[in-house]
Structure formats: C-alpha cells, structure tokens
Backbone bond lengths (Angstrom), bond angles and torsions (degrees), N, CA, C in turn:
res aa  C-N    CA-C-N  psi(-1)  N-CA   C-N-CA  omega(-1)  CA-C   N-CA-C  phi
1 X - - - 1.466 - - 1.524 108.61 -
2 X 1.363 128.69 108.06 1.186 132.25 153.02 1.534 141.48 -30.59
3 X 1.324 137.87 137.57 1.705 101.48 -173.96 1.647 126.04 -71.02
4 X 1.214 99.27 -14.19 1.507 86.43 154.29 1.144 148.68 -42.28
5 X 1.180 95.86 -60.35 1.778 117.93 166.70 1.633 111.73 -71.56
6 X 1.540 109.46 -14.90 1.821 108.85 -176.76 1.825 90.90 -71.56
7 X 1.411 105.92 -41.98 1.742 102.84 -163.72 1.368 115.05 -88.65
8 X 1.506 122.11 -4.55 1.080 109.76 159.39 1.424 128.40 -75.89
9 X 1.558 93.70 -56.37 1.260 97.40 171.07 1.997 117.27 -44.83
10 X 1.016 114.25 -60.24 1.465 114.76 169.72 1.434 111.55 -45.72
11 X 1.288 145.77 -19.46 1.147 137.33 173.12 1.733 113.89 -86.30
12 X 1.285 88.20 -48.52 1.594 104.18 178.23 1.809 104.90 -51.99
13 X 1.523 130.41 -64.53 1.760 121.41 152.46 1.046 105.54 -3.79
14 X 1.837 118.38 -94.23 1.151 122.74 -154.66 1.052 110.51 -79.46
15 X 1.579 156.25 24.49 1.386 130.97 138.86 1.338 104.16 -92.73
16 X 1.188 117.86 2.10 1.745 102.16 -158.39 1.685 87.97 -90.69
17 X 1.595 129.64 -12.75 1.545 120.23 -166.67 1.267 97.29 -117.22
18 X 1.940 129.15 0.52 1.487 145.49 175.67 2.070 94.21 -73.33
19 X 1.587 97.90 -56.17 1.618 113.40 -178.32 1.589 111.84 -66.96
20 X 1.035 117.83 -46.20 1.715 131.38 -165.10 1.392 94.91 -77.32
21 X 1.569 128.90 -35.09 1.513 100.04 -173.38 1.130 131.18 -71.15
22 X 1.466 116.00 -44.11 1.466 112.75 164.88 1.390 130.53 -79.04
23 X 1.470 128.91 6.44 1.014 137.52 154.47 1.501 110.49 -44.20
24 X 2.002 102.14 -64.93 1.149 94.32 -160.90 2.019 110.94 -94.17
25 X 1.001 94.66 -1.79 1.587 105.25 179.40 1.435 126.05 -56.69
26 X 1.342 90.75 -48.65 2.037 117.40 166.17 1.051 120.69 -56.84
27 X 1.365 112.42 -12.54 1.578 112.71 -149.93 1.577 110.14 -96.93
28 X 1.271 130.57 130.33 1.211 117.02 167.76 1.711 137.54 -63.30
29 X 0.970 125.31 140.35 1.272 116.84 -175.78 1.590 129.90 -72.55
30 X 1.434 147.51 152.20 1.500 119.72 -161.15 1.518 91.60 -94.01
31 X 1.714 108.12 171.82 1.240 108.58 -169.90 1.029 106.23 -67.10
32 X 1.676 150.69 156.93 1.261 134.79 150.30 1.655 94.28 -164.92
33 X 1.658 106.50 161.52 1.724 104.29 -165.94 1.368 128.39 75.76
34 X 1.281 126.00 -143.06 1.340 116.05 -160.41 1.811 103.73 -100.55
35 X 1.806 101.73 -16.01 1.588 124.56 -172.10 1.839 93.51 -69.88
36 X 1.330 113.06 72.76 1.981 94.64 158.37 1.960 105.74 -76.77
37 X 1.527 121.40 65.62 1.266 107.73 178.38 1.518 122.43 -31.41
38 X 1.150 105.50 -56.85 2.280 101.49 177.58 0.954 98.86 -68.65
39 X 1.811 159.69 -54.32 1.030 104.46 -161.06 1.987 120.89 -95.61
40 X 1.302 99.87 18.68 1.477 98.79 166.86 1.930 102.90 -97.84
41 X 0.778 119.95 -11.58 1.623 137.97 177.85 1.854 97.79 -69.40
42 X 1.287 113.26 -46.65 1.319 116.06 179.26 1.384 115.15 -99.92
43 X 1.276 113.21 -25.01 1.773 98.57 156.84 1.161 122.61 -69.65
44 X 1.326 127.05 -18.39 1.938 143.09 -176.98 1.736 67.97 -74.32
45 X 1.363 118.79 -107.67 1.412 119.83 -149.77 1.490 118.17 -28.23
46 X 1.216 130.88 -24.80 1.590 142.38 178.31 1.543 102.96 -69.56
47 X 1.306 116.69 -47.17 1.136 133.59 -178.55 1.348 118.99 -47.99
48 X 1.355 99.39 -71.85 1.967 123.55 156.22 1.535 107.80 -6.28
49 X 1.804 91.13 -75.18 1.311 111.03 -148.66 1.869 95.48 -68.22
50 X 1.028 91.68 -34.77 1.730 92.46 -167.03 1.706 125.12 -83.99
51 X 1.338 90.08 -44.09 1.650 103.64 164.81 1.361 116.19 -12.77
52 X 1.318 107.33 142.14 2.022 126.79 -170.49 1.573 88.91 -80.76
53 X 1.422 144.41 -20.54 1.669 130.04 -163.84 1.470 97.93 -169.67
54 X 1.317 108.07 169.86 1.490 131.02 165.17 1.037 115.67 -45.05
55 X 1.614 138.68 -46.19 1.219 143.27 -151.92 1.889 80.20 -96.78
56 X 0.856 130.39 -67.10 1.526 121.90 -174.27 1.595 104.18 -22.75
57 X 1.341 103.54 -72.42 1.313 120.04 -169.81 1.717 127.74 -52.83
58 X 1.415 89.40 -20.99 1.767 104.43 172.12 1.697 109.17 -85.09
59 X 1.243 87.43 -36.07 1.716 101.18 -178.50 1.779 104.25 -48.99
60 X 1.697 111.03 -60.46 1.259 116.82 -169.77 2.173 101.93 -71.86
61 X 1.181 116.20 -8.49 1.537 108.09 -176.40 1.256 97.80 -88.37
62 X 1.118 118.46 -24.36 1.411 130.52 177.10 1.679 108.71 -57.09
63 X 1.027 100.17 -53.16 1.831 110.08 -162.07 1.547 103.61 -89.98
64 X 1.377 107.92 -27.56 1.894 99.38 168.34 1.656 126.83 -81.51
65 X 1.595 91.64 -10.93 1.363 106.70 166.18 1.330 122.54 -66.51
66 X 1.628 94.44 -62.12 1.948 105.16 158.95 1.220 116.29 -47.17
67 X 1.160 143.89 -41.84 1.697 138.16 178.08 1.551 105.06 -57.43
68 X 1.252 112.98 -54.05 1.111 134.29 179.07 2.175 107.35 -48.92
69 X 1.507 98.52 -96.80 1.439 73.51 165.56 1.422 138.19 -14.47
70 X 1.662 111.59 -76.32 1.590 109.84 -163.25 1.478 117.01 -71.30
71 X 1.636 108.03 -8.42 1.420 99.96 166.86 1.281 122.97 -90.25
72 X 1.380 114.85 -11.75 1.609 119.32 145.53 1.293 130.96 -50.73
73 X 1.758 106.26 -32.38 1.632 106.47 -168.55 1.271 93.94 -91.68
74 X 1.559 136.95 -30.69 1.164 117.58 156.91 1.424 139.40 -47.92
75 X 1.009 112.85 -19.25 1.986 127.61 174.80 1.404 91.28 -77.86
76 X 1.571 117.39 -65.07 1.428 119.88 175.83 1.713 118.96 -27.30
77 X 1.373 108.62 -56.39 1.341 124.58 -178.31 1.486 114.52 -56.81
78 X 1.421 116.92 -43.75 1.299 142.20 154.84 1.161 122.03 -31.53
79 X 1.514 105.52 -51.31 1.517 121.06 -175.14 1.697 101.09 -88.30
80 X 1.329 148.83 -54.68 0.941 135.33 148.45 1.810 133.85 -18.89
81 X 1.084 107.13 -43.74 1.583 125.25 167.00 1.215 106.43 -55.45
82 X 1.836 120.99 -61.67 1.000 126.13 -163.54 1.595 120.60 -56.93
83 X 1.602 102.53 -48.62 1.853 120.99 -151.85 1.343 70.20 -99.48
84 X 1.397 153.27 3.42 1.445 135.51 172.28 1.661 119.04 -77.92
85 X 2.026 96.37 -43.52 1.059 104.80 -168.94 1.771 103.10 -99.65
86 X 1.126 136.66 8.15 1.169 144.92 150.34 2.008 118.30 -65.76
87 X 1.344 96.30 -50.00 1.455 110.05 171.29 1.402 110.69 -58.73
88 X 1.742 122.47 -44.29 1.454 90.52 165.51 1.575 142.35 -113.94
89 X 1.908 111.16 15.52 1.125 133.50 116.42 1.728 106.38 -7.98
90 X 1.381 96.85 -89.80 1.941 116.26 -171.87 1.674 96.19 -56.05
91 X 1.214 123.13 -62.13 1.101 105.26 176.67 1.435 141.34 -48.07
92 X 1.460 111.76 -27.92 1.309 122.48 175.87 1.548 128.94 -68.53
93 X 1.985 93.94 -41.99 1.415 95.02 165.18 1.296 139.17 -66.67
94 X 1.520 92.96 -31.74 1.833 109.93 175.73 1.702 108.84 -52.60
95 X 1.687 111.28 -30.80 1.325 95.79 -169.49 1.859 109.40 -95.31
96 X 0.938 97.47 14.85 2.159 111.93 -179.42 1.695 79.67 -107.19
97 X 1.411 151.67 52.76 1.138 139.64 160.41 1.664 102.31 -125.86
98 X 1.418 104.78 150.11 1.721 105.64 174.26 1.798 113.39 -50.50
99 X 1.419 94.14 -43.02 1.939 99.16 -160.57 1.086 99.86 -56.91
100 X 1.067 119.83 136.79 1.743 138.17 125.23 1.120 108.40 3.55
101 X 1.684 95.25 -90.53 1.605 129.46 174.71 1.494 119.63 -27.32
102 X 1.163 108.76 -74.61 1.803 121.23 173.68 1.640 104.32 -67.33
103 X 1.386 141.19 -32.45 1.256 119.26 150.31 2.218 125.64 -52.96
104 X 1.280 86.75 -40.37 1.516 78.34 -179.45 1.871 115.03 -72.02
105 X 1.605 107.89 -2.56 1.410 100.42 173.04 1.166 118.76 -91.88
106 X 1.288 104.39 -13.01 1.721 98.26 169.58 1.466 124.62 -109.65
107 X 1.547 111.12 23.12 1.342 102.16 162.59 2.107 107.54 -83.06
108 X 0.880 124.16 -48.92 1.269 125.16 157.66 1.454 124.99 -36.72
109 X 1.114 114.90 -45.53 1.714 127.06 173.18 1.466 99.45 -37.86
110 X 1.872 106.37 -64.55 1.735 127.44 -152.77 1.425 97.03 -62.82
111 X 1.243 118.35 -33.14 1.728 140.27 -154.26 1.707 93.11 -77.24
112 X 1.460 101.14 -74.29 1.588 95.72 -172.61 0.965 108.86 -62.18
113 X 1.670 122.96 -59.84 1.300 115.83 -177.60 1.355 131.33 -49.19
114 X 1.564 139.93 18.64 0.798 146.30 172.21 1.713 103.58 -95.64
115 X 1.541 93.93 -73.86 2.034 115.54 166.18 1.719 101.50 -22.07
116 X 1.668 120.63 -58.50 1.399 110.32 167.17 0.638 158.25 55.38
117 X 2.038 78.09 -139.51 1.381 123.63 170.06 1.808 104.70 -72.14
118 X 1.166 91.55 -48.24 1.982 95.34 -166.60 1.850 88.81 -46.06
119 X 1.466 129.58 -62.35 1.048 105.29 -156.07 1.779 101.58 -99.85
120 X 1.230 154.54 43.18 1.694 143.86 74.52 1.364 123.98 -23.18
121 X 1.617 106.14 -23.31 2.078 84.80 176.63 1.295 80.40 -103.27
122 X 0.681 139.70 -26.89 1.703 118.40 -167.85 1.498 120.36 -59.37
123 X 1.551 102.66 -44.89 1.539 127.93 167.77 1.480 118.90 -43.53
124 X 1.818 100.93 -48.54 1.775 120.69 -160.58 1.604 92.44 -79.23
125 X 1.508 124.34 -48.32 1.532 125.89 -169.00 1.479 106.53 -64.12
126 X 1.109 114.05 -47.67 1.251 121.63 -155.41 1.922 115.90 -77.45
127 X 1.523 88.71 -15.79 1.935 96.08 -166.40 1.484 102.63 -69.89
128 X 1.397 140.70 -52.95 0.951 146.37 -171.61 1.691 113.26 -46.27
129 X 1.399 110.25 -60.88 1.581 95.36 -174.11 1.475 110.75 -87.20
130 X 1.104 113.86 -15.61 1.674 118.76 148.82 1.747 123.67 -32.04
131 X 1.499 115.38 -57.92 1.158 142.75 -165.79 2.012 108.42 -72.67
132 X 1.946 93.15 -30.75 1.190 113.63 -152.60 2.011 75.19 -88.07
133 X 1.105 122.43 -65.82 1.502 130.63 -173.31 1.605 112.70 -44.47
134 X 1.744 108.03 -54.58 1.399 90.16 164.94 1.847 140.23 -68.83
135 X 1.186 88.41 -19.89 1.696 99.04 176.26 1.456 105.67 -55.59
136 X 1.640 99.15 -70.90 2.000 97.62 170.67 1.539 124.01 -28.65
137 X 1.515 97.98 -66.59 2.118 98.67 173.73 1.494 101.08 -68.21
138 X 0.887 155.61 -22.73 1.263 144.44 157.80 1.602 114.80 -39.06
139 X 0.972 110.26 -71.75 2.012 144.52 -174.90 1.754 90.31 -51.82
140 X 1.780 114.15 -49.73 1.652 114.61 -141.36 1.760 94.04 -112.41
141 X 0.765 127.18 -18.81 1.493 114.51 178.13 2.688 96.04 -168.16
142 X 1.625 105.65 90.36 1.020 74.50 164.87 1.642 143.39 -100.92
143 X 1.229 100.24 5.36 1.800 109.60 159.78 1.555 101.83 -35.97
144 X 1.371 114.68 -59.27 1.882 111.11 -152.96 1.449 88.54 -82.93
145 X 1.239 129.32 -28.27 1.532 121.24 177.81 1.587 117.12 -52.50
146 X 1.169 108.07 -42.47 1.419 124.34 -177.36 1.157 110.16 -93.94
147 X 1.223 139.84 -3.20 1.539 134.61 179.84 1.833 91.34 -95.78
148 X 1.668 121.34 -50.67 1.181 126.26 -163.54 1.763 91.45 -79.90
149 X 0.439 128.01 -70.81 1.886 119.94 -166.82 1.568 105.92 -73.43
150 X 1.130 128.00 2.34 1.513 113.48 143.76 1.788 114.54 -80.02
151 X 1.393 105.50 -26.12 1.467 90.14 -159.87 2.158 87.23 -87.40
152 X 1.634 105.47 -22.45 1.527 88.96 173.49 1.221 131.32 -62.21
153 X 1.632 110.83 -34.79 1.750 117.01 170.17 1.140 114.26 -70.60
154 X 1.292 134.75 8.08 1.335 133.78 -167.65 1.466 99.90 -91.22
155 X 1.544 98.82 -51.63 1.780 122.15 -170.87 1.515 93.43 -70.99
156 X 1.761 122.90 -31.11 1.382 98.71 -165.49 1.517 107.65 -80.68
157 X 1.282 111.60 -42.13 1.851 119.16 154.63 1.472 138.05 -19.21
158 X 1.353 76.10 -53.54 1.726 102.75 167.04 1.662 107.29 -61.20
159 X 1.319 114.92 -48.88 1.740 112.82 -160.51 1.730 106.30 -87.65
160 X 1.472 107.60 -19.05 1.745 127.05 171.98 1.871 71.63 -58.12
161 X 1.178 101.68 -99.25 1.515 105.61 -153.71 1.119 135.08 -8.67
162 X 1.773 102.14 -56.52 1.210 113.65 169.07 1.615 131.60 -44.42
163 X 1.558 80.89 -57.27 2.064 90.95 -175.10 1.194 101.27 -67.58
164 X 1.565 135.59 -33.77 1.301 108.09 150.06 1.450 141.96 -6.85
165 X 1.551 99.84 -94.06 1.338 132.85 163.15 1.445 108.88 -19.31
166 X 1.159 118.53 -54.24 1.777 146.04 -179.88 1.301 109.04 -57.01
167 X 0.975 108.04 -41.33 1.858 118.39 -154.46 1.978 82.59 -103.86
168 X 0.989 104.60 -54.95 1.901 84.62 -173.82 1.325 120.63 -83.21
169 X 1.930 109.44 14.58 1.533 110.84 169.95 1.939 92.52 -97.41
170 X 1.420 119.03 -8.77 1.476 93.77 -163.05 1.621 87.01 -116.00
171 X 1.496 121.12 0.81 1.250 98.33 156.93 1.551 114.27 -86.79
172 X 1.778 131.89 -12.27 1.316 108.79 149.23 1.723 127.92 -57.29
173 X 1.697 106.05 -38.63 1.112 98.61 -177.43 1.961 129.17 -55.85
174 X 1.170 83.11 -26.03 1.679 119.68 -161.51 1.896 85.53 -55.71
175 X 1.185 126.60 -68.46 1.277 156.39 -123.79 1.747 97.98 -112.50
176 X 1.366 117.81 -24.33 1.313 120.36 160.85 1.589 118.86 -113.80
177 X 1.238 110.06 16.53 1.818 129.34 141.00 1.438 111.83 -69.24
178 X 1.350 102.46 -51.16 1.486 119.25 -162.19 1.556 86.84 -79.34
179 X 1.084 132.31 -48.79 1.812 106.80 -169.52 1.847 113.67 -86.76
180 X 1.635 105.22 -15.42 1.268 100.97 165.17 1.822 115.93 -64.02
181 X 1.712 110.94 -47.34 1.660 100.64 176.84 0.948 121.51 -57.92
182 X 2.174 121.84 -22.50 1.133 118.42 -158.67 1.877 94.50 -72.20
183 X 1.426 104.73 -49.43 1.629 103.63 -167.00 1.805 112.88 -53.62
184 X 1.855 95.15 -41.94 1.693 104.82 -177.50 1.704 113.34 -70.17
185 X 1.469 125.84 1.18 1.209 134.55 179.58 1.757 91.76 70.48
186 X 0.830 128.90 10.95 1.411 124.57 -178.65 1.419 117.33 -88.37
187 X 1.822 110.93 89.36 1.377 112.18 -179.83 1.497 136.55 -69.48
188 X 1.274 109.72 -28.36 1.387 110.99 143.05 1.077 143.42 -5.36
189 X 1.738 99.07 -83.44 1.376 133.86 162.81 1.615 107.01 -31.81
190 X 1.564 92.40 -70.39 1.428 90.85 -176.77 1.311 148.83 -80.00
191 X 1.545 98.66 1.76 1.322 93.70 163.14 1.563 112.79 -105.18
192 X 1.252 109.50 -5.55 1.854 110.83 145.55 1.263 100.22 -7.48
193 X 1.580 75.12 -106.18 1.268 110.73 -179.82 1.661 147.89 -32.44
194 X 1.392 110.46 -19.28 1.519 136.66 151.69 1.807 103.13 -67.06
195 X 1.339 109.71 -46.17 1.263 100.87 -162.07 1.504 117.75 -101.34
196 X 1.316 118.66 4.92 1.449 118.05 147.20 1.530 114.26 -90.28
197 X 1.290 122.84 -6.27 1.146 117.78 -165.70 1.745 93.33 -78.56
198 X 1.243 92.75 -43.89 2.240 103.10 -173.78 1.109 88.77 -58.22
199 X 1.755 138.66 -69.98 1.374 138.88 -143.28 1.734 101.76 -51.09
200 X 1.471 95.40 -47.71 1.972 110.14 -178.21 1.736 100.70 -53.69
201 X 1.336 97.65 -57.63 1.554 102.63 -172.77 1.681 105.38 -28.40
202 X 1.274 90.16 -69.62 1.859 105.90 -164.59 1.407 111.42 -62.35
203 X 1.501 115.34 -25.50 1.502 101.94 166.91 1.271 128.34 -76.91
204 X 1.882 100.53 -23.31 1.431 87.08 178.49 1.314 112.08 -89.34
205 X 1.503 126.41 17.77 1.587 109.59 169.97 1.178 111.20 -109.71
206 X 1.673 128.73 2.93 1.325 123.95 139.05 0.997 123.47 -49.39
207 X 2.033 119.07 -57.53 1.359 113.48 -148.42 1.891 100.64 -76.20
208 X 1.479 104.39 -14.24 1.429 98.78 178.99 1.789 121.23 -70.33
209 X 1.272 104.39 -26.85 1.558 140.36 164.52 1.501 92.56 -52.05
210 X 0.858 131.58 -60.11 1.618 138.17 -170.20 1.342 132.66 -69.68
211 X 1.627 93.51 -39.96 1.775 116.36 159.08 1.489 99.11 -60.88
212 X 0.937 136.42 -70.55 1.312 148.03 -161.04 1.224 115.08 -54.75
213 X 1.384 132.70 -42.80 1.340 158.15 161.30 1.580 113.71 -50.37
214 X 1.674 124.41 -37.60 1.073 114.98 -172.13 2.105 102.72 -109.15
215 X 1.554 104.79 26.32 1.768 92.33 -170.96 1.736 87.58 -100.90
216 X 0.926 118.76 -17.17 1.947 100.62 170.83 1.681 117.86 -79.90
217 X 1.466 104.51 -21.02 1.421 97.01 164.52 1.336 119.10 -60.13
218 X 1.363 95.81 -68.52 1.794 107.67 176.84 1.206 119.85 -68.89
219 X 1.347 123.91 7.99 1.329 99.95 143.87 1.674 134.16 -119.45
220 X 1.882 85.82 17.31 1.405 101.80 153.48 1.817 122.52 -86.51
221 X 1.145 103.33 -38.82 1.748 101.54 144.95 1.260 127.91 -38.67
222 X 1.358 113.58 -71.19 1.474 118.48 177.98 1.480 108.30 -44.01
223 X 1.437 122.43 -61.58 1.566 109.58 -160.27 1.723 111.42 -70.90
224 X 1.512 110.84 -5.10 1.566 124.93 -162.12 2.008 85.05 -88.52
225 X 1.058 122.62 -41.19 1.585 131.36 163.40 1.142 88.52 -57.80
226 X 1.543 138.31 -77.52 1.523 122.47 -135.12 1.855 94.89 -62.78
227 X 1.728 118.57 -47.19 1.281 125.44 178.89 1.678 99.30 -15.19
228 X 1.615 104.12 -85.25 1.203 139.11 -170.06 1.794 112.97 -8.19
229 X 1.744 87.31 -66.14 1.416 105.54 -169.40 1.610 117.56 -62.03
230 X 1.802 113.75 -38.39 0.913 145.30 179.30 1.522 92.12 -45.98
231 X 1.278 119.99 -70.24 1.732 122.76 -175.97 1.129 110.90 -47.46
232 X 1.927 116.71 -56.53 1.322 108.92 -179.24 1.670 123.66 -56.89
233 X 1.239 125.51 -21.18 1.509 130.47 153.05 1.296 124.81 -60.59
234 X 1.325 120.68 -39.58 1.061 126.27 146.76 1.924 134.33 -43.43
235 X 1.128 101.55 -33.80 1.319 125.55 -167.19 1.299 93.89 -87.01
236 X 1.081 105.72 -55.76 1.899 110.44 -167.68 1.561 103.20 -75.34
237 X 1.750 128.18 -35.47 1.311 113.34 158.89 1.539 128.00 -47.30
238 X 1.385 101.43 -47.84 1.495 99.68 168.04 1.656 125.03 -48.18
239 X 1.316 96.56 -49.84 1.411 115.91 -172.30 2.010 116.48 -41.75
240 X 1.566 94.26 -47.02 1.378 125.84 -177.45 1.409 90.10 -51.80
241 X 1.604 113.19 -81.19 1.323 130.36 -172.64 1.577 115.95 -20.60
242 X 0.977 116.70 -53.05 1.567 143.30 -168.24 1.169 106.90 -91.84
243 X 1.044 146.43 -8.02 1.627 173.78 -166.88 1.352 91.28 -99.92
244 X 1.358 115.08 -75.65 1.758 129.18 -149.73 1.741 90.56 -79.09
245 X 1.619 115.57 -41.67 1.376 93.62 -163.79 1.927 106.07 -73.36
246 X 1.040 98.57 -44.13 1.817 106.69 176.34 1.646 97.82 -39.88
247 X 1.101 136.44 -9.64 1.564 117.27 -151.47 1.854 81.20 -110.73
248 X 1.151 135.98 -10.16 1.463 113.75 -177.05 1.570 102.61 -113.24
C-alpha cells in the first residue's frame, strides 16, 4: 500500500466513526422486552390530562420523561454496540495493511472498540428491568423515587463530565503522538496517535449526546421536587392558620 492509499484509508476510519456516532447515539431504541416506551408514554399523557391535581399530573410528566430518557439510552447503547463493533472490524483490517501508519490506527480502533461495545451491551441489557424498578417506586412511594434518582443522575452527570474531560485530554494527547512520530519519523507512533485521537473524538460526541439526552429528565425531577416543597409550604401555611385559630 502506497501512502496514498495509507491516508486515505486512515482518513476514511476516522470519519466513518466521526459520522456514525451521532447517527446512532440519537437514535431511539425499538420497543422490545418489558420497556413498551409509547405505550407507557401515552398512559403518562392520559394520566396528565386526567389526573384529580397538579401533583398527579407532574407525577405522570415525570414517568413519560423516564420512558423517554431510557429509551434513548437504549438507542445510545445501540449506538455504542454498533461504532464499537465496526471499530474493531476497522481496526482489524487496518492492521492486515503494509503501513506502519494505518497499522498504528488500528491498534486503538480494536482497544476502544472493544471498551464500546462491552459498555453498549451493558447499557441495552440492563435498561429494561431498570425502567421496570423505577416505574414500581415511582407508582409505590414517589418522595424516595425522587430523592434516589436525583442523587443517581447527579453521579451519572458527574461521570458524562468526566469522560468528557478524558476523551478531549486524549484527543489532545492523541494528536501530539501523531506530531511527535511525525517529527521522530516514527509511523507507528503516529498513526497511534491519529487513531486514538478519532476513537476520543467519537466518544466524546456521544457522551455529549448523552448529557443532553438526560437534562429533560432531570429537570422533570427537579420541578416534581420543586412541586413537592411548594405543598409542604402550603401545608405548613395551613398548619399556622389552624395553629393561631385553635389558640383563642
């Protein structure tokens, strides 16, 4: 293989998992398992509309939100699976190539793309009886629903952030591999380094996909808290009232 063909091909990899991630990241997942997202999506909205009070009605925006989310993170999970097992597909061939260069991009490919997929199935298996557990504490007590899945999106927010953070320090690193082999003639190196830089790329425009994906939940949580408190002020005005009149 000539370097012509080393840099196309190496370019052609990394846009094809730059394009594919958010394709498949966005994407919702189809119904399947115990998750029928629409039609609990349309019993929440029935709910809404019909509900005896406000707090009913927040209750059900609450829970179509949650359908909503985790059947996103299932597409998400989906999409992880997918650009996982493509990466080491892509990775595999890159390393049956003459170059240096296009071999050193797919040792990273095989690497992430393994990391992935493992955590897309983990995501895809796991959403359903997840979905099935919060609905129950949802339905059976929602104070603890909302105390426990605010403090879980908090941590999951928290770990978006991070791998963020992670993923756009190793796409600098990625990219100053690649200009250290370029100066050391070390092709290897540099196509390392090109090719963790893409793998980083594409994760971090999932995990940003993901941030983004979980701020209408939580802040259907949040206002289902703000509801909450609102009553208990309410409650305690009353309370006063009935307080002051009992006292004469």
């Amino acid at each position: 293989m000539n370097a012509r063909s080393s840099v196309a091909a190496l370019v052609a990899a990394i846009l094809t998992l730059l394009l594919a991630a958010p394709a498949f990241a966005q994407g919702d997942a189809p119904d399947t398992g115990t998750d029928n997202a629409q039609a609990a999506d349309a019993d929440a909205d029935a709910d809404a509309e019909d509900g005896p009070d406000a707090e009913d009605a927040q209750t059900a925006e609450t829970a179509r939100q949650m359908h909503r989310y985790f059947r996103r993170e299932k597409g998400g999970g989906i999409g992880f699976m997918t650009v996982g097992g493509a990466s080491i597909i892509g990775g595999g061939i890159l390393l049956l190539q003459d170059s240096d260069t296009v071999k050193g991009v797919g040792y990273p490919m095989i690497g992430v793309g393994i990391l992935s997929a493992v955590v897309g199935a983990v995501v895809y298996l796991r959403t359903d009886d997840q979905v099935a557990a919060l609905d129950k504490l949802l339905a059976d007590d929602p104070a603890t629903f909302k105390a426990q899945e605010s403090k879980r999106m908090e941590r999951v927010t928290l770990g978006l952030d991070i791998a963020e953070t992670v993923e756009a320090v190793l796409i600098l690193g990625g990219l100053s591999m690649a200009v250290i082999g370029k100066v050391d003639k070390n092709d290897t190196l540099r196509g390392y380094g090109l090719g963790l830089a893409g793998e980083a790329a594409a994760l971090l425009v999932m995990d940003s996909i993901a941030t983004h994906r979980a701020t209408p939940y939580i802040q259907a949580i949040e206002k289902l808290e703000a509801d909450d408190k609102g009553q208990a002020r309410a409650n305690g005005v009353s309370g006063a009232v009935a307080g002051l009149v009992l006292s004469f």
